[in-house]
Z-matrix of the N, CA and C atoms (Angstrom, degrees):
N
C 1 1.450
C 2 1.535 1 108.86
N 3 1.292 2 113.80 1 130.08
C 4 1.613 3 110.21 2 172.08
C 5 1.160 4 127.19 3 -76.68
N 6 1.311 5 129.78 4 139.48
C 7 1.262 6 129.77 5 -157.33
C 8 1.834 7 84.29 6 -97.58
N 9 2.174 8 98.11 7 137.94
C 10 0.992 9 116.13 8 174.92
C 11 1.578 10 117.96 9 -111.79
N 12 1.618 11 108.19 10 168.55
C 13 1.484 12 112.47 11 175.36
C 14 1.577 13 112.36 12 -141.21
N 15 1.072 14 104.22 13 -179.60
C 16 1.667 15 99.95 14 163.26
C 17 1.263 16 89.41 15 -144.44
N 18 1.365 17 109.61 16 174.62
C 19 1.775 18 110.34 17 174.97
C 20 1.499 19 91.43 18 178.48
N 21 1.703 20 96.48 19 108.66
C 22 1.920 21 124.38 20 163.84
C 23 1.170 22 102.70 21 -41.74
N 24 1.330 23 117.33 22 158.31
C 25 1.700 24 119.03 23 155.10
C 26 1.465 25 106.28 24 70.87
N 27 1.564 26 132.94 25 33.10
C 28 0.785 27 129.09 26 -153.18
C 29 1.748 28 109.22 27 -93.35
N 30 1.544 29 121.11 28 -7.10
C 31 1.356 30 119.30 29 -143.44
C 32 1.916 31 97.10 30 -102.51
N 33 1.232 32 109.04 31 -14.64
C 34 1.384 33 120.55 32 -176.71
C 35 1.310 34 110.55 33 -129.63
N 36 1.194 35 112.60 34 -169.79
C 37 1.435 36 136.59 35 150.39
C 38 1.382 37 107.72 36 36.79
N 39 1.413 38 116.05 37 -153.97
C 40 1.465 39 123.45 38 174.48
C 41 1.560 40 131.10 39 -41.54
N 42 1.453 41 89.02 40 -22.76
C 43 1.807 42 105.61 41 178.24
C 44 1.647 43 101.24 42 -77.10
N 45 0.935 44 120.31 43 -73.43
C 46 1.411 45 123.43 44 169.04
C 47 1.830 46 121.93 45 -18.39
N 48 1.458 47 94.80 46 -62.26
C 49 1.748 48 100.77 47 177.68
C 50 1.274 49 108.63 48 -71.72
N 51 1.214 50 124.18 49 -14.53
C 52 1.494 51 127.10 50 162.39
C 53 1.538 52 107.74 51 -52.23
N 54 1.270 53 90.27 52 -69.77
C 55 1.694 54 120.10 53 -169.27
C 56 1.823 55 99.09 54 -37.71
N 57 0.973 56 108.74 55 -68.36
C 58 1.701 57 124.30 56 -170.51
C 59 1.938 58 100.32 57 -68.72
N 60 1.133 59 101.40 58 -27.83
C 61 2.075 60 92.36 59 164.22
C 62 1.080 61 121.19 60 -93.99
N 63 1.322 62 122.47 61 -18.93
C 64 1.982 63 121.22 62 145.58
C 65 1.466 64 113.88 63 -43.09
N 66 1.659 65 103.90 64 -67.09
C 67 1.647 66 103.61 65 -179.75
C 68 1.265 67 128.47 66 -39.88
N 69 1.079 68 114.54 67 -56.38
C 70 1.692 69 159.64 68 178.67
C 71 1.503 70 87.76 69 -49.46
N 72 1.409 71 147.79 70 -81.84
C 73 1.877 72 143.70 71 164.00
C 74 1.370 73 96.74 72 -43.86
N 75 1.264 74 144.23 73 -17.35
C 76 1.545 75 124.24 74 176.94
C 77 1.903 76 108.35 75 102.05
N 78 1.420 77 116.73 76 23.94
C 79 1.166 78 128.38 77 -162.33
C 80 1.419 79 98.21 78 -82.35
N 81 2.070 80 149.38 79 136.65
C 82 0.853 81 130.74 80 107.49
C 83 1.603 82 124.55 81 -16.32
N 84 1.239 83 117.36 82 106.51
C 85 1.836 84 126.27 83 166.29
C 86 1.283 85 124.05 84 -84.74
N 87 1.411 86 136.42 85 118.65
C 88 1.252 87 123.75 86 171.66
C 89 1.659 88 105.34 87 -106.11
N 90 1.283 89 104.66 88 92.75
C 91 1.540 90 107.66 89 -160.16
C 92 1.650 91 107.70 90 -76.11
N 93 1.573 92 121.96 91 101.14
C 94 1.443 93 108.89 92 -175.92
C 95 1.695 94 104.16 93 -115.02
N 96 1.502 95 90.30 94 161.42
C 97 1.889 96 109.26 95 -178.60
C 98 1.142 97 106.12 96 160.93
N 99 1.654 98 102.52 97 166.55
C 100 1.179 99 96.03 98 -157.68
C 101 1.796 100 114.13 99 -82.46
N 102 1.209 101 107.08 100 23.02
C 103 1.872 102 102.35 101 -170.85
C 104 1.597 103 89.48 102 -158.70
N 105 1.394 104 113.85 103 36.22
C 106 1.603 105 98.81 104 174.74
C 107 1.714 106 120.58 105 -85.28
N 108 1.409 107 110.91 106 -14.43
C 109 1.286 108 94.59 107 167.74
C 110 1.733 109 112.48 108 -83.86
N 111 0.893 110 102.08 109 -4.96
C 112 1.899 111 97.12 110 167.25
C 113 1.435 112 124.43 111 -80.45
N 114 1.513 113 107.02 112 -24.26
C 115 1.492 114 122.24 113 -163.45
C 116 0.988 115 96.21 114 -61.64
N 117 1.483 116 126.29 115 137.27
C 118 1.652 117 149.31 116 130.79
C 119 1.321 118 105.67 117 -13.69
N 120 1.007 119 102.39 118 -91.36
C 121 1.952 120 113.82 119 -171.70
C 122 1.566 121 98.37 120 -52.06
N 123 1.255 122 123.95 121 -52.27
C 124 2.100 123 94.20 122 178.90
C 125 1.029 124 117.03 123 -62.88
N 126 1.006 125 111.88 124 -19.05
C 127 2.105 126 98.94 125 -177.56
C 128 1.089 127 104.07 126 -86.91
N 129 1.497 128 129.56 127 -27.49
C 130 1.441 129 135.23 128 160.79
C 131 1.538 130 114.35 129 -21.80
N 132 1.480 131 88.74 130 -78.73
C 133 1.917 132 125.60 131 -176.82
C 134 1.438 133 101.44 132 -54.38
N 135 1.072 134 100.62 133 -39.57
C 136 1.912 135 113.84 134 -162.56
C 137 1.958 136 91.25 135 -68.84
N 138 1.401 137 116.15 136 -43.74
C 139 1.194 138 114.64 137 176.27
C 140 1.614 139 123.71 138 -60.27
N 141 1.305 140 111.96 139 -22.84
C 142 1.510 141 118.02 140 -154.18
C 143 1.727 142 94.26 141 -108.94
N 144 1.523 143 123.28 142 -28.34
C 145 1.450 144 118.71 143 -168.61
C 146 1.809 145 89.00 144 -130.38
N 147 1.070 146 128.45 145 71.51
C 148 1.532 147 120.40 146 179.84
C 149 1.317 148 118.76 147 -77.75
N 150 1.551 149 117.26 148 -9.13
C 151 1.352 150 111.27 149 163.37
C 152 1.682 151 101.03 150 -121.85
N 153 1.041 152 118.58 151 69.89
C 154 1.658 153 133.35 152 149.56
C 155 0.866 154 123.75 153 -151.91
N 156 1.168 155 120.74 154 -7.65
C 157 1.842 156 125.83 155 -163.47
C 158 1.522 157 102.03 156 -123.31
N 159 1.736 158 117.23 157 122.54
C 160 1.283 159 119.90 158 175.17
C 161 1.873 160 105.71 159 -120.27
N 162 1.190 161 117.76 160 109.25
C 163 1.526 162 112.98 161 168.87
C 164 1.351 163 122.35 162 -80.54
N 165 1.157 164 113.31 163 121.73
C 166 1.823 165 136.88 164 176.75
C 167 1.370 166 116.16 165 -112.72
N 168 1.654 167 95.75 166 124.14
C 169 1.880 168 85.35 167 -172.86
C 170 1.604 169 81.34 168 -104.39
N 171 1.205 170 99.90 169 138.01
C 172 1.921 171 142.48 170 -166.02
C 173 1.391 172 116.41 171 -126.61
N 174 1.198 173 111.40 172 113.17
C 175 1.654 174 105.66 173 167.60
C 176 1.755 175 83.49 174 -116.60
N 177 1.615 176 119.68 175 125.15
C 178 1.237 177 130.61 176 168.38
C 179 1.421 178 116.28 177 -65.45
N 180 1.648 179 112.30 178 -29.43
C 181 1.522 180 133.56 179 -166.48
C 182 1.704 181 103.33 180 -73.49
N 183 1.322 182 102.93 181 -21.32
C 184 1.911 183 109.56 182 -161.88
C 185 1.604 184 104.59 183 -118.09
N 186 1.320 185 104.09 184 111.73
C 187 1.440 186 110.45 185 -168.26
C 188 1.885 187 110.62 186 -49.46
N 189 1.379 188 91.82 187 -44.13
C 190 1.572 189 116.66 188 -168.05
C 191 1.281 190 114.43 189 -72.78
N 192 1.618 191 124.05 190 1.49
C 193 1.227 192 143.85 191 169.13
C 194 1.738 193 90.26 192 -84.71
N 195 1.573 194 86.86 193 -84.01
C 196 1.316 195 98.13 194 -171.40
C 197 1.844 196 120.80 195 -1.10
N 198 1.514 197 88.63 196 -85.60
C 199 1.771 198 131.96 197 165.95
C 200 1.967 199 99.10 198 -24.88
N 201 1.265 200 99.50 199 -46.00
C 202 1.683 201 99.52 200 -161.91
C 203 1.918 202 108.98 201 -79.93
N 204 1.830 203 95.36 202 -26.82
C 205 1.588 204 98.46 203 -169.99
C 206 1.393 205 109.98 204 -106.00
N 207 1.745 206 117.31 205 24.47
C 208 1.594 207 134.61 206 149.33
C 209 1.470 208 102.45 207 -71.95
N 210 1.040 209 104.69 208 -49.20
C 211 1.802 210 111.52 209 173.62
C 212 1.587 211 132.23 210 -60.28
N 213 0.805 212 113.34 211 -1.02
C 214 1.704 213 132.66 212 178.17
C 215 1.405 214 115.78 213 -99.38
């Protein structure tokens, strides 16, 4: 079984280098934030690991986000 993660804040910054050192150990990613299917670097990553990496746009702050990206 592959070991999974999720990781907020995923479209920049620290979330991102997260994102790409999950892949990088062989991690399923559920890369969420609020602009990750726009991000540069996920479609990057998204190119290089296409079956580990899932992008979810997430607002943690909005329940009804939340609620909607259990469903995906």
């Amino acid at each position: 079984m592959m070991r999974t993660v999720c990781v907020t804040g995923a479209a920049r910054g620290l979330g991102l280098a997260l994102t790409a050192q999950m892949l990088k150990r062989g991690y399923l990613v559920y890369a969420a934030g609020l602009d990750v299917e726009d991000s540069e670097g996920i479609r990057m990553l998204a190119e290089g690991y296409p079956d580990h990496l899932r992008a979810i746009e997430l607002d943690i702050a909005d329940d009804l986000s939340v609620l909607c990206s259990r469903r995906r």
